[in-house]
N, C-alpha and C positions, 0 to 999 in steps of 0.2 A: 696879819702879815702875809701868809700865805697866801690870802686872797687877794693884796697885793701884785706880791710875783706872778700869777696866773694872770690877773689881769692886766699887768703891763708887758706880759708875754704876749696877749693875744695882742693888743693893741701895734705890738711889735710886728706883728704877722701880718694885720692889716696895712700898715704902714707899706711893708716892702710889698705887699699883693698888690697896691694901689700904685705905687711910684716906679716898682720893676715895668719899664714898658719903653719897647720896641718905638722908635719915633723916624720916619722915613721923611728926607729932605730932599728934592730935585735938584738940580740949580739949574733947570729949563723944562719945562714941561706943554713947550710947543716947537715945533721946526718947522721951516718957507723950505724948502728945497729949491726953490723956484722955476727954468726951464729944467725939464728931465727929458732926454731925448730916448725916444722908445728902441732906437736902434742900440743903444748902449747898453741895454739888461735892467738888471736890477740895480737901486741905489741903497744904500743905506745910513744911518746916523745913529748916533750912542749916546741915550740920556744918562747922564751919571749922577747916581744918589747917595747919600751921606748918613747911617746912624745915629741919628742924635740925641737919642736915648738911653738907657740905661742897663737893658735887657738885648739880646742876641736877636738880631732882623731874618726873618723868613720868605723867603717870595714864595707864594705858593703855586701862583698860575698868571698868564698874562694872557687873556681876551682881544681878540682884534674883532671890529667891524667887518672886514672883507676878507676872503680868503685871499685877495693881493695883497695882503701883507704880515710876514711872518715874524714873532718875537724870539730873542735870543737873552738870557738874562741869568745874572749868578744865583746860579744854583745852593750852595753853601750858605750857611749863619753866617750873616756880617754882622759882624763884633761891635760896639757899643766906640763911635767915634772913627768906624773904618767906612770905606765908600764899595760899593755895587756897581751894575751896569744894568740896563735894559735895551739891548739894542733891536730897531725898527727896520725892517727889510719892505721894499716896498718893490712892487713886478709890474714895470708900465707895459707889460706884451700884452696887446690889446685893448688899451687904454687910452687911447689919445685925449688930450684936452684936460681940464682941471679935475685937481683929487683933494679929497678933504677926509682924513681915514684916522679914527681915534683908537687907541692901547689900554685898556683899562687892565692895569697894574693890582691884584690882590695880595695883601700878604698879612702878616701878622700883627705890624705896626699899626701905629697912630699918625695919621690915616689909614683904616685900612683897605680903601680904594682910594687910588690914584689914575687921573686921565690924562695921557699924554696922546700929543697929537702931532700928526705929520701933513703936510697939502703941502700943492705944487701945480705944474702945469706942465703934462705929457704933451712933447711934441713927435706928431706922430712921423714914424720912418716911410723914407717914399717904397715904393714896392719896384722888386723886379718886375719885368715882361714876364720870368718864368712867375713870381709868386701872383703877378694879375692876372695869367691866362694860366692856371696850374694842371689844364689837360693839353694834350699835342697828340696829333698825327702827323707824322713826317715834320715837315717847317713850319704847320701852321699849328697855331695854339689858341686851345680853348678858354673861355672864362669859366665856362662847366662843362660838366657832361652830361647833365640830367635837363630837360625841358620838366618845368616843376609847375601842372596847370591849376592843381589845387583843387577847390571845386568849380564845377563845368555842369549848366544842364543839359539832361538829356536830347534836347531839341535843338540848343543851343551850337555855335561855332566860335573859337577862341584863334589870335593868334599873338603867338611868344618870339621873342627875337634873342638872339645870342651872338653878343660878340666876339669876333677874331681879330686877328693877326698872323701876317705870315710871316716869320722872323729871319726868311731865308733869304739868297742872293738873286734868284730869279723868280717868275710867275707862278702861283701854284694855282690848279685849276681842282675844285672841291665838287666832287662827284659822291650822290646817294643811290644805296641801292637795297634790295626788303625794307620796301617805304609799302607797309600797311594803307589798304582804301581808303578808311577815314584818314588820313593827315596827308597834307601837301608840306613839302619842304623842298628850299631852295636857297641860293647863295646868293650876297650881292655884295660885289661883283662876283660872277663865276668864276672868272678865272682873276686873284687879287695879286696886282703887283708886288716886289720884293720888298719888305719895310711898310707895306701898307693894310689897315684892318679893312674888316669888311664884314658883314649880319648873315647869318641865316636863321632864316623866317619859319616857324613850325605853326603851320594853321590844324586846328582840329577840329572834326567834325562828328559831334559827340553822336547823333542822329543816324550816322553810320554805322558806328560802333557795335551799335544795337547793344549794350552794356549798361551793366551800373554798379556802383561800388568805387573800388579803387582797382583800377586798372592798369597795367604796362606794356608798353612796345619800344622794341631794338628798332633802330637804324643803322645797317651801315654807312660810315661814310668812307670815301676814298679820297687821297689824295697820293696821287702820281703812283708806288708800286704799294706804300702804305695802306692799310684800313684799323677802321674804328669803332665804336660805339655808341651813338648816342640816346639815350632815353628817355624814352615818355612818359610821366606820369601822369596819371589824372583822376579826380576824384568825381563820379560822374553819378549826379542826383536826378532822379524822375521830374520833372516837368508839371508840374499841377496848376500852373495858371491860369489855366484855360476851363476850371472847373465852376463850377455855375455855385451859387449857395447852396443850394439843396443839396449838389451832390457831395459839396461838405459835409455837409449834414449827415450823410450817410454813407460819410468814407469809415474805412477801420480807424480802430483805436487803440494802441498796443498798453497795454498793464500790465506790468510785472512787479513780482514780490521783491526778487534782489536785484544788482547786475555784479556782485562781489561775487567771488567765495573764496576765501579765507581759508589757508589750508597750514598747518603747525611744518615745522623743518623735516624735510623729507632727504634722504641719500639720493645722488646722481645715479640715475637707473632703474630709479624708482617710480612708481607710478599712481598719481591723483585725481578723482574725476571730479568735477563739478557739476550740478543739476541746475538746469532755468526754466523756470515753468513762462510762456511768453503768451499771454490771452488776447483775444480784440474783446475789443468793448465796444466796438460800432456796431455798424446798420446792414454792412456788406463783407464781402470776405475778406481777409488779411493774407496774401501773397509775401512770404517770405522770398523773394529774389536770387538772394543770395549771404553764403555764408563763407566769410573768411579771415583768416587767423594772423595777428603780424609773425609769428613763430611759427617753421616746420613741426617745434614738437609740441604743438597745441594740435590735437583732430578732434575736427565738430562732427555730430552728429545730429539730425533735427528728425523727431518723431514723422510730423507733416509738414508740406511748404506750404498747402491751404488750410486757413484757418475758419471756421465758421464762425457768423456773429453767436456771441456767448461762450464759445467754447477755447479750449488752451492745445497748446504745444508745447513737447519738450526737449530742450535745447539742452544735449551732452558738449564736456569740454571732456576732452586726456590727456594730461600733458604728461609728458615722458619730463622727469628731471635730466637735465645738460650740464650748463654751468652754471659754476656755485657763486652764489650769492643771491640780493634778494633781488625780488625777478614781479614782475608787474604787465602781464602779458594781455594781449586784447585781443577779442573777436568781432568783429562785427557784423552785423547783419542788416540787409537790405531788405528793406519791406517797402509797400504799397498803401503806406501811413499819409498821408498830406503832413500832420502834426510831429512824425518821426521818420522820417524816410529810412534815417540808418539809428541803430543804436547799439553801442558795446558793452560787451561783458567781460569783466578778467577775473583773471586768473589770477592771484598778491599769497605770495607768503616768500618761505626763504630754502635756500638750497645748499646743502652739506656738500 
């Protein structure tokens, strides 16, 4: 008899362990938004879900595909025949054109993932004159401020165009002045009617330069009592196409052990070096160019700029900690490689 009671005790306990269970019901678990206009912000819409289950519903977490779109969703146990919410935020700023962006729903029910999903069609807001040309001197307004040439060879000559407008009432006449040898620049029209754009042309002539790496130069520009600044940038590579087989053959060859170094959480003000040992393995010397850092508070130091075949160099980094958080810093170096002209080294870990 007793063995009985025990075992329709347990049986009992199986029963409700098996049938106590959370049961999660949508009544939509897809939305069209259809046009969404990007000028308007963010949109949103609210899946509503239903308990219908037997046991207390949990949401634990709700996953989105993109970070344009953010979930809102009851927090608290829904009670066994009461409804929830999970609502979809979705942010067309910068998004023109169609979207298709899924929700996956975790929680404790039966299902216990759920895919809801949101699409539509971002039409994109027209832009101001200020937000298309978002630099200006005086009347006239830029579409930038930087001439961005990328990479450039050494022998080589590029030229970049930039557009204006001059937003004011009368002619503005656009005058340049510490215009650097290698680059010609110039306006067309010089002087651009009121309400009308017009280019100026930035040619560069890497040859002049006599440079390599990544290199910068100011322009001022004038207009009427206003001035400006325009910049150059350019990544400027050695020129090897003119070398024969053989002296392939017995150009340098850079091998290196790392280009990492890894360094544990350090305090702001504190300081970490990293070692790079950088060898040729060619036929002829390996000419390091140049050395330099995207961060002020990285300083390189290089044992030799000449490398003999067979032999190494080594390549100090210091970085002073600045600002906190993790921090992924790069050096580069310019050498007389055919197979590596440039190659970087960082600096990765994280800052207190």
């Amino acid at each position: 008899m007793k063995k009985l009671v025990l075992l329709s005790f347990y049986f009992s306990l199986v029963y409700a362990g098996t049938f106590a269970q959370a049961k999660i019901q949508f009544s939509e678990v897809k939305h069209d938004f259809g046009n969404v206009k990007e000028a308007n912000g963010p949109v949103s819409h609210v899946f509503t879900f239903k308990n219908t289950g037997n046991a207390p519903l949990v949401i634990r977490n709700v996953e989105t595909s993109c970070g344009c779109t953010s979930p809102e969703y009851t927090k608290e146990a829904v009670q066994p025949g009461k409804s929830g919410i999970v609502k979809a935020t979705f942010d067309p700023s910068g998004r023109p054109n169609y979207f298709d962006k899924n929700l996956t729903v975790i929680s404790n029910a039966e299902p216990d993932r759920v895919i809801l999903n949101i699409k539509g069609n971002v039409e994109a807001k027209v832009l101001t004159v200020e937000e298309q040309y978002p630099f200006a001197i005086d009347k006239v307004r830029f579409k930038k401020s930087i001439f961005e040439l990328y990479r450039i060879l050494s022998t080589s000559m590029r030229t970049e165009n930039l557009e204006v407008i001059n937003t004011g009432t009368t002619p503005a006449i656009i005058a340049f002045e510490n215009v650097p040898a290698h680059i010609t620049v110039k306006a067309d029209p010089v002087s651009i009617p009121a309400g009308a754009k017009g280019t100026i042309s930035c040619t560069y002539n890497a040859a002049r330069k006599k440079d390599f790496g990544l290199v910068t130069d100011d322009i001022t520009v004038k207009v009427k009592a206003a001035k400006g600044t325009l910049t150059v940038r350019a990544n400027i590579e050695e020129d090897f196409s003119n070398l024969t087989a053989g002296e392939l053959e017995k150009a340098p060859v850079i091998v290196t052990e790392k280009t990492n170094h890894q360094f544990d959480k350090i305090k702001k003000g504190s300081k970490v070096t990293g070692t790079f040992q950088i060898k040729n393995d060619g036929k002829s010397d390996l000419i390091i160019r140049k050395v330099t850092s995207d961060c002020t508070c990285v300083q390189s130091s290089i044992a030799a700029n000449t490398v003999k075949p067979g032999k190494s160099t080594t390549l100090q980094l210091e970085l002073t900690a600045s600002d906190p958080g993790e921090k992924f810093y790069g050096t580069t170096v310019v050498t007389n490689a055919p197979k590596q002209r440039q190659i970087v080294f960082y600096m990765i870990g994280t800052i207190e």
